[in-house]
Residue, then its C-alpha position, 0 to 999 in steps of 0.5 A: x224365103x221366110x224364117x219364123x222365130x219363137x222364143x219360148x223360155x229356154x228354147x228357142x225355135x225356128x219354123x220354116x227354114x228352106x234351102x234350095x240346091x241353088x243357094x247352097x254351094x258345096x265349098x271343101x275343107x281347106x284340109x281336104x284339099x290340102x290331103x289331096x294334093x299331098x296323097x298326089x305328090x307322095x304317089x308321084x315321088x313314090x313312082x319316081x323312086x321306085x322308077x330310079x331304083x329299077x333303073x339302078x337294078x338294071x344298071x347293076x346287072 
């Protein structure tokens, strides 16, 4: 791997930057995970209570 660098006023400029697919590893935001797992136990406490309320519908009847 080799990096060149120019720096040439006021910019700077860089040439030959390579990365390989197995360099670079895929890392989640830790606020992606954190939706994740709160989108999956909101879904869970939903189905319990929409399965209590049946259940309190059926004893009703």
């Amino acid at each position: 791997m080799s990096v060149d660098w120019t720096q040439a006023r006021p910019f700077h400029q860089f040439d030959n930057i390579n990365v390989s697919a197995a360099s670079a590893t895929a890392v989640p935001e830790p606020f992606t995970v954190l939706g994740t797992l709160f989108s999956a136990g909101y879904g869970v406490a939903l189905k319990r209570k929409l399965a209590k309320a049946k259940l309190d519908k059926e004893d009703i009847s």
